[in-house]
N, C-alpha and C positions, 0 to 999 in steps of 0.2 A: 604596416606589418605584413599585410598580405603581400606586396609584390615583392621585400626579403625571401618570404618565404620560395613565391614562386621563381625568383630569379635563382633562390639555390637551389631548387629542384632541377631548373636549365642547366644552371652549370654542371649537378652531377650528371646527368641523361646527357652533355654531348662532351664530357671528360673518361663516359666508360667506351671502354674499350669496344673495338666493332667484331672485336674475332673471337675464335675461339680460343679460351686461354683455359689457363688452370681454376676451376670454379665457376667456369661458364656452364651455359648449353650446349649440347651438338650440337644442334641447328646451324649455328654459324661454322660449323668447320669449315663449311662451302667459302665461306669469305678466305679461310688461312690458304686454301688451294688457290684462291683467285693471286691473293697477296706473295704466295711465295712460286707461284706459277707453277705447279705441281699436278702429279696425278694422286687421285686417294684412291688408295685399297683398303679396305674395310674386311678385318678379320671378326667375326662373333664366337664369342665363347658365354656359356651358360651362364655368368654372372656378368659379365662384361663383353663390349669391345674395343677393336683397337684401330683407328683412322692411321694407315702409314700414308705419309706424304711424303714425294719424293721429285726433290727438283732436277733441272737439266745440270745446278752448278754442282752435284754432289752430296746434296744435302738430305736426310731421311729425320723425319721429326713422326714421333707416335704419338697421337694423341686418345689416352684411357677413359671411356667415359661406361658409366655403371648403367645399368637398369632403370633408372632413374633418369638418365638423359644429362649426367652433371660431367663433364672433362676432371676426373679426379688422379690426373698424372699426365706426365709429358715426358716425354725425352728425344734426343739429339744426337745425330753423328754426322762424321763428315766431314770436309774441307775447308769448310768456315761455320763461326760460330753466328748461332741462330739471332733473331734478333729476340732478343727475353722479353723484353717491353710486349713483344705480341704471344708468347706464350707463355707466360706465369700471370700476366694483367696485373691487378692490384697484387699479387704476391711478389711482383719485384721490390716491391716495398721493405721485405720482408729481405730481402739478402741485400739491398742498401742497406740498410741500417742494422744488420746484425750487429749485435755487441759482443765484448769477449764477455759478459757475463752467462753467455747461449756456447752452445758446443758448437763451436765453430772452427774447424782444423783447415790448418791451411797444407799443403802437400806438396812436393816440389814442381809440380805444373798443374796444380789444381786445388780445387777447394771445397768443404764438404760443409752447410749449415744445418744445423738439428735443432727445431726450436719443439715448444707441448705440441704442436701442427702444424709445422711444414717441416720439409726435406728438402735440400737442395745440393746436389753433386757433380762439380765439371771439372772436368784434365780436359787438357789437351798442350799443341804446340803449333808450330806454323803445318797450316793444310790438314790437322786431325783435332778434331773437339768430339767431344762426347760427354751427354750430360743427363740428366734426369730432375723432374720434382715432383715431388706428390702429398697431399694432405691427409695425412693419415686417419682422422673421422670421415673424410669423404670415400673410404676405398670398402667396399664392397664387401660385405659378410663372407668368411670363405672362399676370401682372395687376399693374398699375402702383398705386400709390398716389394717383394722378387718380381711382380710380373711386370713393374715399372723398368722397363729395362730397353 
């Protein structure tokens, strides 16, 4: 019984994600900048900040993390779309398997999921994506979900 146990503690510790995604720590931003070969700028505002990453191919991803140190927002623009697996983590989960029983609109080049706690919003077409997610108990007292953007 012991080594079940400890075999699935392995499996989850090298199944999680190494970056910073939706629900992480900052601390790893440092990995998204390595991965997406980017520069970060780093805006502070009184409840939050904001990590813009910005690649050579076009690409600008924000990553929103609270006072707390938690990424509680993401979003995307740019010539090609992001890889989601590295910036939503376990919340990709969460827009595979949307149901139509969740507010899930689809839009003529894009699509919008609304679950009790997550967001999730992308248009685009060839060469323009733009997208955002964010958990809505994770987002900062007297910080609206406008600032996911």
């Amino acid at each position: 019984m012991k080594n079940i146990v400890w075999l699935a503690f392995l499996l989850v510790i090298v199944s999680c994600p190494a970056w910073a995604a939706l629900g992480q720590y900052e601390g790893s931003i440092s990995l998204d900048k390595q991965a997406l070969k980017s520069e970060d700028q780093v805006r502070a505002f009184p409840a939050y900040k904001v990590h813009q990453l910005t690649t050579t191919h076009g690409v600008t991803v924000r990553e929103y993390v609270s006072a707390q140190g938690l990424v509680f927002g993401v979003s995307w623009g740019g010539r090609f779309m992001p890889d989601l697996h590295q910036l939503l983590g376990n919340y990709v989960n969460n827009v595979q398997s949307a149901s139509a029983s969740e507010t899930h609109i689809r839009h003529l080049r894009g699509i919008t999921i609304k679950t009790s706690d997550f967001v999730f919003t992308n248009f685009g077409h060839m060469q323009s994506w733009a997208g955002s997610a964010y958990v809505p108990s994770m987002i900062p007292a007297n910080v609206t979900a406008e600032v996911v953007r």
